[in-house]
C-alpha positions in Angstrom: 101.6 157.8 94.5 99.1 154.9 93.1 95.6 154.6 94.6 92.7 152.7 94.3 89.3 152.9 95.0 88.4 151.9 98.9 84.9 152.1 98.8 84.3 148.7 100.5 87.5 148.4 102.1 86.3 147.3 106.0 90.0 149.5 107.4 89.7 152.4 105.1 86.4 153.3 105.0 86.0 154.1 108.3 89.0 157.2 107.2 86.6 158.9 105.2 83.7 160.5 105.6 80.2 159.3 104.4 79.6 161.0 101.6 83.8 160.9 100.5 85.0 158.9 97.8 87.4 156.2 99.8 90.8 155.6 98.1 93.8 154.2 99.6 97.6 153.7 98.7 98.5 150.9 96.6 100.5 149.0 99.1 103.3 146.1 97.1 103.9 143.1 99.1 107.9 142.6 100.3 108.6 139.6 97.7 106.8 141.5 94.7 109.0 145.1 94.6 111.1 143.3 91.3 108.1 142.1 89.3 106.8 145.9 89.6 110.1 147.4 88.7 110.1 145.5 85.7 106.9 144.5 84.6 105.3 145.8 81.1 102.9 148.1 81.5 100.0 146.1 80.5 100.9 144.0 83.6 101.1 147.2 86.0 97.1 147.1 86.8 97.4 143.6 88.5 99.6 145.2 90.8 96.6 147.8 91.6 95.2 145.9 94.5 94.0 147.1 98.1 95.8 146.0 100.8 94.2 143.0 103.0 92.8 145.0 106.1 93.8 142.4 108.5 97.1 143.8 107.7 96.7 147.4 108.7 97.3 148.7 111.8 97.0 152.7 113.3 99.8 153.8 115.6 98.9 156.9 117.7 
């Protein structure tokens, strides 16, 4: 599992608490799973992105 840092994420901060380093799951978009699968690994870090928080939701 891939994570980067959250620290000014507006979704994921509010996970962790104050003082807490905020890190969150490296999330691919549907039309990229290929071009991660295949890429070099000098291209793997532009993959290492945080997910847009208007595209989070919590179920309960």
């Amino acid at each position: 599992m891939l994570t980067v840092n959250a620290d000014d994420h507006d979704f994921m901060k509010a996970y962790h608490k104050p003082q807490d380093e905020k890190r969150m799951v490296v999330i691919l978009p549907k039309g990229s799973y290929a071009d991660w699968l295949t890429a070099r690994p000098e291209q793997s870090a532009a993959f290492m992105n945080q997910y847009p928080a208007d595209r989070l939701a919590v179920a309960m």
